[in-house]
N, C-alpha and C positions, 0 to 999 in steps of 0.2 A: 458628151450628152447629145441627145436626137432629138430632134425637130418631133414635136408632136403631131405636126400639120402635114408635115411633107417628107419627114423622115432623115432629111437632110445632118448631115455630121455639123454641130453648133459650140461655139466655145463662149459665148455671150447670147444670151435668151432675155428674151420679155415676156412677157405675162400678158394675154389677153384679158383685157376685166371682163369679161360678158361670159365665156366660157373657162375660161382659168386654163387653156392652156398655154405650154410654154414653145413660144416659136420663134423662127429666126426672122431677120429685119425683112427676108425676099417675104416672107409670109404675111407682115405685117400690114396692114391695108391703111391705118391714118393714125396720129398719137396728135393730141395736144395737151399746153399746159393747163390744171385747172387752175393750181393756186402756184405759189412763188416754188414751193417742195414737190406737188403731186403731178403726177404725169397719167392720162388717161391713153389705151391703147385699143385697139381694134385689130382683130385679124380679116382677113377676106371671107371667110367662111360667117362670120358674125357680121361681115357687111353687108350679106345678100341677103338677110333676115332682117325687114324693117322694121321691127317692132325696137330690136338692139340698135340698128344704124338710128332712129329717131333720138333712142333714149344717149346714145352718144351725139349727138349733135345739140341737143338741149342742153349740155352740159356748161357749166358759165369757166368763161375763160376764149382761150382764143390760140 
């Protein structure tokens, strides 16, 4: 499988929530937990848009 961001060969991907692609961990810019099960993610491309970085940092959890 390939890096949607960078193109890079990936055997384990995550999911950006903001734009739903699937990238590898060098692409991934910040995750935190929300709850005890969910995990929120962020890629670098979604981070330099501050409307998504805002709406992920609102996010409750830590």
């Amino acid at each position: 499988m390939l890096c949607e961001r960078c193109g890079k060969e990936i055997h384990k991907n995550v999911s950006c929530g903001y734009c739903n692609k699937k990238i590898c961990y060098s692409c991934l810019k910040s995750s935190k937990r929300v709850t005890k099960v969910e995990k929120a993610f962020i890629c670098k491309d979604c981070w330099s848009n501050m409307k998504k970085r805002k709406k992920y940092k609102s996010l409750i959890g830590e």
